[in-house]
C-alpha positions as a Markdown table, in Angstrom:
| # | Residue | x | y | z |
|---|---|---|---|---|
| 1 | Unk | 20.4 | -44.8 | 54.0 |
| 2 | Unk | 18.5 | -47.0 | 56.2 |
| 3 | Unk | 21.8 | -49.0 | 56.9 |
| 4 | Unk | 23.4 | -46.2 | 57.9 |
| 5 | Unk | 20.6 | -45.2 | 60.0 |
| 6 | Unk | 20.5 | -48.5 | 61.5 |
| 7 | Unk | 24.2 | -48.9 | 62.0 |
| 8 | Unk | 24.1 | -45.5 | 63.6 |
| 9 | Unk | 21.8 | -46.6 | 66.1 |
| 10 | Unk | 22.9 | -50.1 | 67.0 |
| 11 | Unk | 26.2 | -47.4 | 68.0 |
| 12 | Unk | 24.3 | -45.5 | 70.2 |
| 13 | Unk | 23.2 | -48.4 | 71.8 |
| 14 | Unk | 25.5 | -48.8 | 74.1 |
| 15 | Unk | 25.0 | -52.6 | 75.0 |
| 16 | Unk | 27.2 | -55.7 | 73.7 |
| 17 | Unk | 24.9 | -56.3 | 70.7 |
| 18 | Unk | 25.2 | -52.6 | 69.5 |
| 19 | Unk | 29.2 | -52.9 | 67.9 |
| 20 | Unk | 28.2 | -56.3 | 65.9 |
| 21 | Unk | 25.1 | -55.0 | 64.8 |
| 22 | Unk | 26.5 | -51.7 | 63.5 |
| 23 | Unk | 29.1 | -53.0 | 61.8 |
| 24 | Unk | 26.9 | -55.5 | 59.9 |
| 25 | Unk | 24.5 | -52.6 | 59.0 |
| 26 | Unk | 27.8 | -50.7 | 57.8 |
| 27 | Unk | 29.0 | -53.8 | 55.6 |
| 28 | Unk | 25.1 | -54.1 | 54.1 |
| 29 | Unk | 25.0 | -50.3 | 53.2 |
| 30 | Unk | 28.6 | -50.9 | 51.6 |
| 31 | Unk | 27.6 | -53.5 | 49.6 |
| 32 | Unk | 24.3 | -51.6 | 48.5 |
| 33 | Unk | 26.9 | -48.4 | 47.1 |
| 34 | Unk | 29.2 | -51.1 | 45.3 |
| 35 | Unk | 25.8 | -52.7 | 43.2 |
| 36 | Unk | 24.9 | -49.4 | 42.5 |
| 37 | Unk | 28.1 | -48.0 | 41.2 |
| 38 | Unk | 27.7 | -51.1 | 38.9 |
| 39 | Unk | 24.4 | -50.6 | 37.6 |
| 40 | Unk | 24.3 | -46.8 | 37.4 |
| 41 | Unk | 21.1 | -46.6 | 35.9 |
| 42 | Unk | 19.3 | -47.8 | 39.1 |
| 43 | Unk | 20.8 | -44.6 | 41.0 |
| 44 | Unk | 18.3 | -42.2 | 39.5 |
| 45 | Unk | 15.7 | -44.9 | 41.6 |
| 46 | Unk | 17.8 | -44.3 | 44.6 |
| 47 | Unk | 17.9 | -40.0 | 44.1 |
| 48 | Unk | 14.1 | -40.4 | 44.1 |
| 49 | Unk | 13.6 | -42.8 | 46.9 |
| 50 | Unk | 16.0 | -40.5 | 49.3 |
| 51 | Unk | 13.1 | -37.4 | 48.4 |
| 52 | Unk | 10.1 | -40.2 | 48.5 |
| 53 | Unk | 11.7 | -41.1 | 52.4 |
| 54 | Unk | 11.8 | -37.4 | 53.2 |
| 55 | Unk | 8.5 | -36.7 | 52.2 |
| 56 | Unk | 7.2 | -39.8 | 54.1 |
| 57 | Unk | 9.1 | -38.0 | 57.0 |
| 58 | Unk | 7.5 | -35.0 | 56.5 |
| 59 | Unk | 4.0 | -36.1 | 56.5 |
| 60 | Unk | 4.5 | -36.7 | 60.3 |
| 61 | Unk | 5.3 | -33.1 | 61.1 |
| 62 | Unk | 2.2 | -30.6 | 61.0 |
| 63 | Unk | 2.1 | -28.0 | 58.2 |
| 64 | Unk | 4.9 | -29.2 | 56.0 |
| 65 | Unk | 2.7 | -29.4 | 52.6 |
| 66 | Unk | 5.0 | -27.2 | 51.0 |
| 67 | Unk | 8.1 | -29.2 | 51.7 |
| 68 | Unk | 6.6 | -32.4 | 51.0 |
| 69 | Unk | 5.3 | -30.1 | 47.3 |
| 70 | Unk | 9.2 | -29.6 | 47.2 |
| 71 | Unk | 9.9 | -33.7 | 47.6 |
| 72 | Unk | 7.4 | -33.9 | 44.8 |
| 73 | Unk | 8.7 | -31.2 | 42.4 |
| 74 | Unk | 12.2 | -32.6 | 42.9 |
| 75 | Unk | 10.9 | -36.0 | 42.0 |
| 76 | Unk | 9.3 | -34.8 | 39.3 |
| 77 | Unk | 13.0 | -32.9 | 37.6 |
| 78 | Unk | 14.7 | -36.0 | 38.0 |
| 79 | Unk | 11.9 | -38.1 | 35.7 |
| 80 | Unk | 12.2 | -34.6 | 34.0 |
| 81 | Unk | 16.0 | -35.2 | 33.4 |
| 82 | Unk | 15.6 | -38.9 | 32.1 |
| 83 | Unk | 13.1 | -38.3 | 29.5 |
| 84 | Unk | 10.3 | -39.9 | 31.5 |
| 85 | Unk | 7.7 | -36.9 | 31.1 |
| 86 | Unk | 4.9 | -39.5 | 32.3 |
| 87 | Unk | 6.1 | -40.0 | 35.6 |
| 88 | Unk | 7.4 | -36.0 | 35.5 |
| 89 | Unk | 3.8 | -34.7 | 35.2 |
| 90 | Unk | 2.0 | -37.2 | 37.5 |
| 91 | Unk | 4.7 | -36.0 | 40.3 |
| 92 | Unk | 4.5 | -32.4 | 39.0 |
| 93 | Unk | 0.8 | -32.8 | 39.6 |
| 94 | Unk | 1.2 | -34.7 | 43.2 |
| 95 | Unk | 3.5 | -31.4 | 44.1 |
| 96 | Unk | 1.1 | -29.1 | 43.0 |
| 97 | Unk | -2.1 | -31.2 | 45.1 |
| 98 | Unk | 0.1 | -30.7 | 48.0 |
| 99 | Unk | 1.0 | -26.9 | 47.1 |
| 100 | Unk | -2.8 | -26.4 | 47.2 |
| 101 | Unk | -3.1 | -27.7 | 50.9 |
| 102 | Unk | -0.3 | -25.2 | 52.1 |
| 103 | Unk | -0.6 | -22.0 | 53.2 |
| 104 | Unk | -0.3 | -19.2 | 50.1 |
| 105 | Unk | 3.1 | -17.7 | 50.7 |
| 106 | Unk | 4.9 | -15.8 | 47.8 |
| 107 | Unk | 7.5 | -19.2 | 47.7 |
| 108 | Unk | 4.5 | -21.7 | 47.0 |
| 109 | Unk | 2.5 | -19.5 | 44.6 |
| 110 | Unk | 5.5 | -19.6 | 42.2 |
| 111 | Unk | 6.5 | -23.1 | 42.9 |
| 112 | Unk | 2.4 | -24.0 | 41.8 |
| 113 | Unk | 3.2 | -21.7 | 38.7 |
| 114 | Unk | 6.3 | -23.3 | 37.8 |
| 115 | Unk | 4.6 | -26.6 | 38.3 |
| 116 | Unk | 1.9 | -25.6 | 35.8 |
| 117 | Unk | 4.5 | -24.6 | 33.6 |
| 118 | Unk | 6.7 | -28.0 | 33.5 |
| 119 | Unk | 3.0 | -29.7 | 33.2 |
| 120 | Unk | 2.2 | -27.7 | 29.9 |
| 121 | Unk | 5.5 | -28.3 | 28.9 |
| 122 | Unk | 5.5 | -31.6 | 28.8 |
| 123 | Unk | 1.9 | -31.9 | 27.7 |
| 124 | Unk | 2.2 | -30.1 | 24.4 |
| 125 | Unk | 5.9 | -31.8 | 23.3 |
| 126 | Unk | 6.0 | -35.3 | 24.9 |
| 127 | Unk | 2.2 | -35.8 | 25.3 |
| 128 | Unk | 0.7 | -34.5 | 22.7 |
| 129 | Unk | -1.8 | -33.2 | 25.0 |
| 130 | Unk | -2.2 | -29.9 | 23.4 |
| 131 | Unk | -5.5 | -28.7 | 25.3 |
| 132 | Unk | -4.3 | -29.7 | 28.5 |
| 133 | Unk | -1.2 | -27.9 | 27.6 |
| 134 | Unk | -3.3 | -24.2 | 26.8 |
| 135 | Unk | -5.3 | -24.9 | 30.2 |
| 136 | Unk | -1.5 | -25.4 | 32.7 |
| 137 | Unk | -0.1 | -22.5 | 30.3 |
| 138 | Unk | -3.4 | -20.6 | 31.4 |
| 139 | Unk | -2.7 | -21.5 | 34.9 |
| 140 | Unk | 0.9 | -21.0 | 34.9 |
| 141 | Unk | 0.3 | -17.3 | 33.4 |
| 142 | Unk | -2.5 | -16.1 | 36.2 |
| 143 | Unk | 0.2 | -17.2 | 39.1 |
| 144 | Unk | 3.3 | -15.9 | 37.4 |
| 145 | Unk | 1.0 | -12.5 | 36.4 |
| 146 | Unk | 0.4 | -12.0 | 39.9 |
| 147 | Unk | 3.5 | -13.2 | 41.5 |
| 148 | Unk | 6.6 | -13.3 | 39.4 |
| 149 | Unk | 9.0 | -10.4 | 40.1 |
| 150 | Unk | 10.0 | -8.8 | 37.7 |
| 151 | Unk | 13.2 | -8.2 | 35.9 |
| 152 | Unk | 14.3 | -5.3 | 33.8 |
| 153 | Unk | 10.3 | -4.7 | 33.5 |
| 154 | Unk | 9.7 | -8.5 | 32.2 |
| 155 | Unk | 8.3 | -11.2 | 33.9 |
| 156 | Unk | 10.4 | -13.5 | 32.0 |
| 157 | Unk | 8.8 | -17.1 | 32.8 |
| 158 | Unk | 4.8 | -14.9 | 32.5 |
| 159 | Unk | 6.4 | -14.2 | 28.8 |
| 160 | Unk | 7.8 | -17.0 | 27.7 |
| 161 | Unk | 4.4 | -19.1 | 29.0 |
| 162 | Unk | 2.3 | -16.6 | 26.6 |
| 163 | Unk | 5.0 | -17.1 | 24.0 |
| 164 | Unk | 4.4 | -21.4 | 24.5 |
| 165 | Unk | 0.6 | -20.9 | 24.5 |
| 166 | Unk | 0.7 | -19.1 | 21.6 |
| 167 | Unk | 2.3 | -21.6 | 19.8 |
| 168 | Unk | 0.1 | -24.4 | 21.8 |
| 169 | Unk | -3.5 | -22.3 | 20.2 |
| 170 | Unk | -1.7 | -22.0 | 16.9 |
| 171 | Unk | -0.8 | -25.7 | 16.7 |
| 172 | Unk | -4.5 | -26.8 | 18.0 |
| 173 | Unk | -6.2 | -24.3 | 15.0 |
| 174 | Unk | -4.2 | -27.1 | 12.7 |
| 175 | Unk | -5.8 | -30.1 | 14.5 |
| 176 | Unk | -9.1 | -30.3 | 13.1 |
| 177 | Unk | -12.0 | -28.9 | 15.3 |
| 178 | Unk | -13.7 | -32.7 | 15.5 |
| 179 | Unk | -10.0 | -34.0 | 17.1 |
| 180 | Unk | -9.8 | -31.6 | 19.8 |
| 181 | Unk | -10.9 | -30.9 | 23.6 |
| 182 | Unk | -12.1 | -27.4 | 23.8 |
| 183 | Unk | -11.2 | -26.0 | 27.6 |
| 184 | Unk | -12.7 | -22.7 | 29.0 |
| 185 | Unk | -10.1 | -20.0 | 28.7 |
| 186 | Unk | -8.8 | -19.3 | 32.5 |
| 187 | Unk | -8.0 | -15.1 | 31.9 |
């Protein structure tokens, strides 16, 4: 992208140097799509540095938290995708610090639950972070509660978040009480 970018502008230049200098750009982002269609694992790096460059971008405008939350949550579903549920919750988390500085529209309030709800997720089946799981569940349930629209008189991601911590509290009462982090219920 940054070839292209460059080759775009040496276009625009308009002086002798600009035709040279935009077709070497052009060659060097060419030869960057031919490595990567031979080593397709390293594509999923270039997916998430496309959304890490747009957030950078966005951090230059005023009020774009959400959007840069977005970047983030994207991130976070492609680490999601590839079984890397580390990385997934540590961008799930950036996306939700950035959720917090935006303003609280409908859109952001539900992106902060889903958020919590990928977090718990991954906390109480990858983790084995079953505590932190019950307190993003908690989370996850007081947003979608409040927020989630609902359909055919369910809030379908509020019920199947109760239906998770369920199963997250009934799995910690097997964990003996010495091997466990108590957290304060968040009703």
């Amino acid at each position: 992208a940054i070839y292209q970018e460059a080759s775009d502008l040496y276009g625009q230049d308009g002086n002798e140097e600009g035709e040279p200098g935009a077709r070497r750009c052009a060659r060097k982002a060419l030869a960057s799509v031919d490595a990567l269609r031979s080593r397709p694992l390293d594509r999923l790096y270039l997916l998430i540095a496309h959304y890490e460059r747009r957030q950078r971008q966005l951090e230059l405008q005023v009020a774009t938290e959400a959007q840069q939350g977005d970047c983030c949550a994207h991130i976070a579903g492609i680490f999601l995708r590839r079984d890397r549920p580390q990385e997934a919750a540590a961008s799930y988390q950036g996306a939700l610090t950035l959720y917090a500085r935006a303003p609280e529209a409908e859109s952001v309030v539900l992106a902060r639950a889903e958020c919590h709800h990928r977090i718990a997720g991954l906390m109480a089946n990858s983790m084995e972070d079953l505590g932190g799981a019950a307190q993003h569940y908690r989370a996850a349930i007081s947003l979608y509660t409040a927020h989630e629209p609902s359909v055919y008189g369910v809030q379908q991601e509020c019920a199947l978040c109760v239906r998770s911590l369920a199963d997250v509290e009934r799995r910690l009462e097997i964990v003996p009480r010495e091997a466990r982090t108590e957290y304060p219920r968040q009703d």
